[in-house]
N, C-alpha and C positions, 0 to 999 in steps of 0.2 A: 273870032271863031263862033261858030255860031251852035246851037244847040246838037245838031247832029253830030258835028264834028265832035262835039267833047261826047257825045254818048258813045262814038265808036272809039274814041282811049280808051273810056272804062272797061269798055268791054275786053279792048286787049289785055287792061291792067292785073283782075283778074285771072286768068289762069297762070300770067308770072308768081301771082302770091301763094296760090295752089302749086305751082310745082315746088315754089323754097319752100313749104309746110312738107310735101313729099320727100321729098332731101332730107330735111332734117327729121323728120319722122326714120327715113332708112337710115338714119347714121345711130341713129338711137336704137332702132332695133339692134344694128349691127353689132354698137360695141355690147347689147346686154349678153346678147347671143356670146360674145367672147368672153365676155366676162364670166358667163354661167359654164361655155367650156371648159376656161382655165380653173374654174371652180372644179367641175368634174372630173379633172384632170389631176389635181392635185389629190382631191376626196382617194379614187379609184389609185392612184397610185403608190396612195401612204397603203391600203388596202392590201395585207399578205407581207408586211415587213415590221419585223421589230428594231429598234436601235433604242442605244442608250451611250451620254456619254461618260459615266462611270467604268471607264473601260478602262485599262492602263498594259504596255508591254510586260509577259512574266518569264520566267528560265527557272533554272538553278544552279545559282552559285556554288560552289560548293569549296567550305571554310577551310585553309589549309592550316595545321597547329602543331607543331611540332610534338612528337611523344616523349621526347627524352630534352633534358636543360645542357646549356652549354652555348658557345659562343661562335656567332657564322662567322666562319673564316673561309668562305667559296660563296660568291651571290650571281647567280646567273637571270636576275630579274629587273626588270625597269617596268614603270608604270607602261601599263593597255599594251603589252608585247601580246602577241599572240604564241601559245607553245604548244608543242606538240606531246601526246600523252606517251609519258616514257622519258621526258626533255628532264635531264639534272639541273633543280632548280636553285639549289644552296646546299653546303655540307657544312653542318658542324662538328666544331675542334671532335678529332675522334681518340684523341690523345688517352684518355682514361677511359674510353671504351674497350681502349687495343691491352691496355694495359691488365684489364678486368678479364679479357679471354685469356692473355695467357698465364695469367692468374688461376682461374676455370682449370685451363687445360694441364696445369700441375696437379691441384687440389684431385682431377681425374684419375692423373698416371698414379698418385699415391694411394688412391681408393683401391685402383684398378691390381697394384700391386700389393694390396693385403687382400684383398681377394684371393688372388692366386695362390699367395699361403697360409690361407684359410683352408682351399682346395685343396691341397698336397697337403694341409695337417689330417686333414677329413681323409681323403685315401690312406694314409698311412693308418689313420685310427681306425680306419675297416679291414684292416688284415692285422694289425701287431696285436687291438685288445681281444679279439680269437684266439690269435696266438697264446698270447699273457694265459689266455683261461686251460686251453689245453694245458699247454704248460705247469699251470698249477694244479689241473686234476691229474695228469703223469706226476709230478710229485707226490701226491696225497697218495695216489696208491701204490707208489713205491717205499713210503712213507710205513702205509698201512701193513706192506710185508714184510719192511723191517721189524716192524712191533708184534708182528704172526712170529716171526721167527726169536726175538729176542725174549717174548713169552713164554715160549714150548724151551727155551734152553734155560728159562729160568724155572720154569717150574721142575725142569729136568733137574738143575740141581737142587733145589729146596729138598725135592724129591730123595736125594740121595744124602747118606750118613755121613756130617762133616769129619772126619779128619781118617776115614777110613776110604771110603772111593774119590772121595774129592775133598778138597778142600774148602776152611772158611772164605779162604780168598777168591777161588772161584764163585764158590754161592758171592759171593758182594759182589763179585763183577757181572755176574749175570742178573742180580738185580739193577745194577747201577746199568748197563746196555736195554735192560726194557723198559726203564723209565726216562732215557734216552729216546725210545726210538717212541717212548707214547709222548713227549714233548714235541717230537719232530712232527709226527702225525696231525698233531694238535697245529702247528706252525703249518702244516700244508694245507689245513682244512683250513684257518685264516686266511690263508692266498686265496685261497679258490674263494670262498666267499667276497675277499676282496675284484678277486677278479673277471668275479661271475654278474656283476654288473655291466657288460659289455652295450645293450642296449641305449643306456642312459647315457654313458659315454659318448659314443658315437650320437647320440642325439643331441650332446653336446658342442660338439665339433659341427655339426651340422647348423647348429644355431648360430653358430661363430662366420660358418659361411655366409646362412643369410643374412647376418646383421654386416657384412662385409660389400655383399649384394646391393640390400639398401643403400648403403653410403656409394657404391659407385652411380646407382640410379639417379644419385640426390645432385652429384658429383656431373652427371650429367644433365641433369636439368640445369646446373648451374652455367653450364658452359653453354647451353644454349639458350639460357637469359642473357648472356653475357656476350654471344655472336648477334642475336637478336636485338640489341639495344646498339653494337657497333652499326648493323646495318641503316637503323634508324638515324645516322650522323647525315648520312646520303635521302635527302629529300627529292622523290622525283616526280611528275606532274601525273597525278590519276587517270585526266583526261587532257583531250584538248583545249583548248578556249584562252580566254583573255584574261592578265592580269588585272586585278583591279582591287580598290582599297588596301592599297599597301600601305605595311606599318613598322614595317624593321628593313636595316641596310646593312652593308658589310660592318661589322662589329659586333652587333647588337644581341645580348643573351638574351635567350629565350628559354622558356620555363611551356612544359608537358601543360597543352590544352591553350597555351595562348593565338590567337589568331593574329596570323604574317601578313595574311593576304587571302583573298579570293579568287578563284579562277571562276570566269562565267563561259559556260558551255555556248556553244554556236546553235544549240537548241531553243529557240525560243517560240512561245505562245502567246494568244491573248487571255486573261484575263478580267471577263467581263462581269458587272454586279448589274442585273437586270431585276426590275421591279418583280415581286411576287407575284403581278397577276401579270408578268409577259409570259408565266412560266407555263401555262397555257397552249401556248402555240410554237413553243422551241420544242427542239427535238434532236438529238444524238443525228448526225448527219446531213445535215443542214448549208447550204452554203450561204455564205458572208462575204459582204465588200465590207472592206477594212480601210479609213483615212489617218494620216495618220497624221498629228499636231506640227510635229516639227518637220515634217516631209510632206507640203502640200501637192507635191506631182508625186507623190510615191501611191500608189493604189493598189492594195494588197485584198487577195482570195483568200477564202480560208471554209474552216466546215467543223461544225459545232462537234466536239468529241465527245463532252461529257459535262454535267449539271450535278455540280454539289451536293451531298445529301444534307443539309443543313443551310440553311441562313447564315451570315456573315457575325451576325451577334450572338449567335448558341458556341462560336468556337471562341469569342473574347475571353482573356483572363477572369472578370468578371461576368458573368452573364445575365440578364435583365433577368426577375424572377416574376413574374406576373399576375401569382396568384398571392401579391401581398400589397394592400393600402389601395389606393385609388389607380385604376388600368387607363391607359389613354390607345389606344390601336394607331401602330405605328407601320405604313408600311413598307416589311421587310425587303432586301435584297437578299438575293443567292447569287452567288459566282458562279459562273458560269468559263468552262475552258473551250477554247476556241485555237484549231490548228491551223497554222499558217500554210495554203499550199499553193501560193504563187503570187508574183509581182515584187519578191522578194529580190534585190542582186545578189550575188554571192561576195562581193568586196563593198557589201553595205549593211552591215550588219546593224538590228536594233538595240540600242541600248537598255535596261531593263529600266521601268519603270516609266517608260513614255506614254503619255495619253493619246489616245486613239477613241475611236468611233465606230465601232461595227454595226453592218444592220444586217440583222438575220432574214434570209428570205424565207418565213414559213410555208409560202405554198410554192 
């Protein structure tokens, strides 16, 4: 080969190696170009969302505990049943409940009946002690005219000369009839005094009634503790919802304030704790996609209701006090509630306390 020949390879050689610099120069540009879009893609995307995964399912259960002690003899409950509000959930023994009303409803009838002749003493006592008083003022002044008259006859004898117009025996009779009829006088003005307290009497009798009153009133409070604690044997579901955390079976006594069981409403929310400075850009109204842990095709809507007025640590039994010893800035969440309004089934209900992932869209 001689010199020309190899100078025209090179020369082909050459722009082969220029164009594989071209190539690989465009492939380079190409992937930065994606690269820098997938970057801007992401950037611009997180852009107008908040999320956190501090999120957990919430409701309200709400404690079922019996008010009165005694033993379930009727259990109309199995674990995670779903019931209906009004559904009779268990009765207990109502045996000395039944017992205590109509216990009540004597203790009643015999209030009720001295009442009533409390009543009839009380009428009677408003017309006889009138009576009684009249009564004794008509004596007293018939009283008063016997002694008018046995007076004027005794002084009529004294008056006259014993043993010539009248005799000694008369004069002592007609003293002995005016000191008669001033004894009798004497005896009807006692009555009447006696009987001229007519007021007090009857205020008597009056008092008799209301303290007959009161006992029937008490009489019936009694009876309707005693209807009211029978009703309480019959336990029936407040609401809808699911059994759950059951803790007694047919047998088992139960005592005022212990907890049976819990019904969980069909109600349920999220419950999210978002950092303090997401609180920023959330806002009452807001809508949210919802993931949820143990339901990865399940994908729920939802729309921010409302933002706690306090942090999660101001409502602990204990509460961080800050203005004591050395502060370190910690920072806080606030709960946030979030309503469920779609992607929900109706025959897939959440259980309470599942972890989820809401991302708020704030713009």
């Amino acid at each position: 080969m001689d010199g020309t020949q190899q100078a025209e390879l090179r020369s082909r050689a050459v722009p082969i190696r220029s164009r594989g610099k071209l190539v690989r120069r465009a492939l380079f540009v190409a992937a930065l170009a994606a690269i820098i879009a997938v970057a801007l893609y992401v950037y611009f995307s997180g852009v107008g969302i908040v999320s956190t995964d501090d999120a957990f399912t919430d409701g309200q259960p709400i404690a079922m505990a019996p008010q009165i002690s005694g033993k379930i003899v009727t259990f109309n409950v199995t674990d995670n049943l779903f019931v209906h509000k009004g559904d009779l959930l268990l009765v207990i023994d109502p045996r000395s409940y039944v017992a205590a009303v109509n216990q009540a409803k004597a203790s009643l009838a015999s209030a009720e009946a001295a009442l009533a002749s409390a009543e009839q003493s009380l009428a009677i006592a408003k017309v006889s002690y009138p009576a009684q008083l009249a009564q004794a003022k008509a004596a007293q002044e018939a009283a008063a005219a016997n002694l008018f008259q046995a007076a004027q006859n005794e002084k009529r004898q004294l008056n006259l000369p014993a043993g010539v117009v009248t005799s000694i025996q008369n004069q002592d009779n007609a003293v002995a009839a005016a000191n008669a009829a001033r004894a009798a006088l004497a005896q009807a003005k006692a009555s009447v005094a006696a009987a001229d307290d007519v007021a007090q009497q009857i205020a008597a009798a009056e008092a008799v009634v209301a303290e007959r009153t009161a006992a029937v009133t008490q009489a019936q409070a009694a009876l309707a503790e005693a209807e009211v604690n029978l009703s309480y044997t019959r336990v029936a579901a407040p609401s809808s919802g699911w059994i759950t955390d059951r803790g007694v079976s047919l047998g088992s006594y139960v005592q005022p304030g212990q907890t049976m069981f819990s019904i969980v409403k069909p109600d349920v929310w999220i419950t999210a704790n978002f950092k303090e400075t997401d609180l920023h850009y959330i806002r009452p109204g807001q809508n949210v996609t919802i993931s949820v842990d143990a339901y990865p095709d399940l994908h729920l809507t939802g729309r921010v209701d409302s933002i706690q007025k306090g942090s999660g640590s101001v409502f602990t039994p204990f509460p961080a006090e800050n203005a004591t010893g050395n502060f370190v800035k910690i920072v806080q969440r606030v709960p946030v509630k979030i309503q469920i309004t779609g992607g929900l089934p109706a025959d897939h209900p959440l259980p309470l306390g599942l972890s989820v992932e809401p991302v708020v869209h704030v713009r």
